[in-house]
Every structure is written in C-alpha cells, then in structure tokens.
N, C-alpha and C positions, 0 to 999 in steps of 0.2 A: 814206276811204270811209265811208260811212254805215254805220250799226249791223246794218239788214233788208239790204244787199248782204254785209258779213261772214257773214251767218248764212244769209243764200243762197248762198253760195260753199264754209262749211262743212259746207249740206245735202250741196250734190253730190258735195263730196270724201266725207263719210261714207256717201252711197247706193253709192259708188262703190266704196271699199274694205272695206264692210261685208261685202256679199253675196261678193266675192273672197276673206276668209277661208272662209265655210262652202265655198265652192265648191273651191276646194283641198285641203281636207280629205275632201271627199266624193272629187275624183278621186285621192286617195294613197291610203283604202282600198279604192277600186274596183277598184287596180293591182293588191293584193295578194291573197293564199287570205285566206278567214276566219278563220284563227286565227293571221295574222299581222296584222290589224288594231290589236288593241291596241298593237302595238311602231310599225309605222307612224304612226299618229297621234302617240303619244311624240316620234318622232323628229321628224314636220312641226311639230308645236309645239315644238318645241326648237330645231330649227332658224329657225322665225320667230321666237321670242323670241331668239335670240342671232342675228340678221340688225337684228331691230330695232335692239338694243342698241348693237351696232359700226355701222351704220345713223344712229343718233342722235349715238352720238358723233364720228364723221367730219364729221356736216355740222355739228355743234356748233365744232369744231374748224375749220374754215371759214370760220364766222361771226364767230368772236372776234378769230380771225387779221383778218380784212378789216375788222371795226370798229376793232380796235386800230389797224390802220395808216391807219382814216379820220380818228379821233378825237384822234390825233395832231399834225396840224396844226391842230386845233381850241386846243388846248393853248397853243399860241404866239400864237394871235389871241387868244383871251380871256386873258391871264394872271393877272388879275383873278377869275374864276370859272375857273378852270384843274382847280380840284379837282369842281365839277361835271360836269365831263367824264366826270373817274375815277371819281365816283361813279352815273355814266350806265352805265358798263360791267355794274357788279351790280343793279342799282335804277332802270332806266328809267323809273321813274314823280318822280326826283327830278326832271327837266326840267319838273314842272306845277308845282313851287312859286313863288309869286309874286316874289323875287327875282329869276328866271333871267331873263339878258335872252332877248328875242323871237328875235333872229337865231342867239344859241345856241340856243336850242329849235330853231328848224327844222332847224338842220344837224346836231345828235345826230339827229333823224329821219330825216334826210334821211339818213345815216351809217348809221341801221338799217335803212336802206328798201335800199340798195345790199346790204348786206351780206345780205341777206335774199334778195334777186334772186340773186343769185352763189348762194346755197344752191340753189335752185331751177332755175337754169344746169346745177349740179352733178350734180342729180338725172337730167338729161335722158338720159344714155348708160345709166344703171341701168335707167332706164324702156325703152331700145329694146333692151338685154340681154337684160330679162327676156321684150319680146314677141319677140324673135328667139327665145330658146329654146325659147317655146310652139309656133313651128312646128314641130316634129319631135317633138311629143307625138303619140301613137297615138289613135285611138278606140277606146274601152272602152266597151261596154254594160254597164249598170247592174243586178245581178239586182235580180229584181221580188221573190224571197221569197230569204232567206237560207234556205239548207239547213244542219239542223242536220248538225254534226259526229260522226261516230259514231268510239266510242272502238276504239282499234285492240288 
C-alpha cells in the first residue's frame, strides 16, 4: 500500500479510538457521586492500561507464533540464506538488503502480511464483546454544574 493510504487508514483508526478514551472516562465518572471520581478514574485507567498491556501481549504472541510456523518452511527452501529468515524474526527491515534474494523478500512479507491478518481475525470477538456489553449500559445525564461537597 502506498504511504497517503497508510496514513489515511491510521487517521481513521486514531479519529476513531481517540475520542473513545475521553468518552469512557467521562461515562465512569458520571456513574459515580463526586467524590468518588478520583478513585474511579484511577481505576478506568488502570484498567485500560493493564487491558492494553495483556491486550499487546496476546496478540504479540500470536504473531510470533504464526510467523514462526510460516518462516519455517522458508528455512528449508532457501538454505543458502536460511539465517535471513531468523534474522527477519527480530529485524524486518534485514529483507531490503541488497543480497536477499527477491522471492525470499516477498515470502517473509508475504509471512508478515498473514501473520498480521490472523492478529486482526483475533481481535474481531474482543471487538463484538465489547459492543455486546455496551448494550446493557444505562443512561446517565451528565450534571451541568458539579455541586460542591459540603463537609459533614
């Protein structure tokens, strides 16, 4: 894909999941009294940031596993550049050096482009989890002024 289609496809992903953080955040403290706000928000960012993290590394885990088992057969056809393979695993950018033959280059690509898909396969039940659980969120009106807290 071209450069302006990459960076068009990463606008919409970031228009997309941008405004989905603040918006989350504003309905977790809208759930709760005001002066449990601070711990609320604590908690939704903690929870995002250790969803991300287990998040990243599952589909991490995924990808290595399916490159591994693609990259594999690679190994026995080229045996001659067999170790560009394995150095494809950490360093994808070893396949633009001008020794690699052409038809290994395509097929480490072609090796990342699969393994890459199947992440993205993977993601798809996470994605209808999460909109199935928004159905059974409440509406909550948003106050227009916080009232201050008077001490008891």
């Amino acid at each position: 894909s071209t450069l302006a289609l990459r960076i068009c496809i990463l606008l919409i992903a970031g228009l997309g999941i941008g405004p989905f953080i603040q918006l989350s955040l504003i309905a977790g403290q809208a759930a709760v009294k005001p002066e449990d706000m601070a711990t609320a928000t604590a908690v939704l960012t903690f929870f995002r940031s250790t969803g991300s993290v287990f998040g990243m590394a599952v589909m991490q885990t995924i990808m290595s596993a399916n490159l591994r088992h693609r990259l594999h057969p690679l190994q026995e056809q080229y045996k001659d550049d067999g170790r560009i393979t394995l150095d494809a695993l950490d360093n994808p950018s070893v396949i633009y050096q001008p020794d690699v033959p052409a038809g290994l280059r395509d097929s480490i690509i072609d090796a990342y482009m699969h393994s890459l898909h199947l992440v993205f396969i993977a993601m798809i039940p996470f994605g209808a989890l999460m909109f199935l659980s928004t159905l059974s969120l409440k509406h909550i009106a948003l106050a227009r002024r916080l009232q201050p807290v008077l001490a008891e």
